[in-house]
N, C-alpha and C positions, 0 to 999 in steps of 0.2 A: 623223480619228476624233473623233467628238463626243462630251466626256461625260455619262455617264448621271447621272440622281438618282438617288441612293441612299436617299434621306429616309424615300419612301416603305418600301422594302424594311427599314431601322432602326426605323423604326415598327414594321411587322408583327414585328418580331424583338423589341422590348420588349414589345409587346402578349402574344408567346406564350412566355411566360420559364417555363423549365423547371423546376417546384419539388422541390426533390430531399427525397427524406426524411430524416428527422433519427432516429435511432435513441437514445432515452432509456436510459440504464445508471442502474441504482439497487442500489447494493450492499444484498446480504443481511446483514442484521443478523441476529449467533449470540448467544444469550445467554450472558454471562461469567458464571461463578461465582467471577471473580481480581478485585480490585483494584491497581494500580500502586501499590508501595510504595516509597520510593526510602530511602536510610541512608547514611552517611559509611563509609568503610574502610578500613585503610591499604592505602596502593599498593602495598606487598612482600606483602601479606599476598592481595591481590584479583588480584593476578599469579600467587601457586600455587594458587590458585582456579582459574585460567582452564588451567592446566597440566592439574591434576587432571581438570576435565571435557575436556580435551583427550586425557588420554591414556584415561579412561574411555567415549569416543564416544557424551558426552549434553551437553545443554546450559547453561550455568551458571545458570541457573534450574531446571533439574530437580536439578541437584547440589544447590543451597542448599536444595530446595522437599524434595528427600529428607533431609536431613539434619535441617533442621526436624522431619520426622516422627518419624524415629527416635530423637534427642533429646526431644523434650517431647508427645510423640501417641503412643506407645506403650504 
């Protein structure tokens, strides 16, 4: 059995290269009304922080962000 050229048939196959689509993601930008604030604290203290929003089922940023208000915005 003799073999074939392939060359040609690799040509025709680089010539007709399949271009696949690229699908672009661009997240939605929401506007914040928060800025990231960061502060020191002690560790016994940012540990029954995390208890309290624990056993209250909110986040410790809505605990501290509540507590803010009804201390000094009321």
């Amino acid at each position: 059995m003799a073999k074939q050229d392939f060359t040609a048939l690799i040509g025709k196959a680089k010539e007709n290269q399949i271009k696949t689509p690229v699908q672009k993601v661009v997240p939605i930008k929401k506007e914040k009304n928060e800025v990231l604030f960061s502060l020191h604290i002690p560790v016994e203290r940012l540990k029954a922080l995390k208890i309290i929003s624990a056993e209250k089922d909110i986040s410790l940023k809505n605990l501290i962000n509540s507590a803010i208000d009804e201390i000094y915005f009321k």
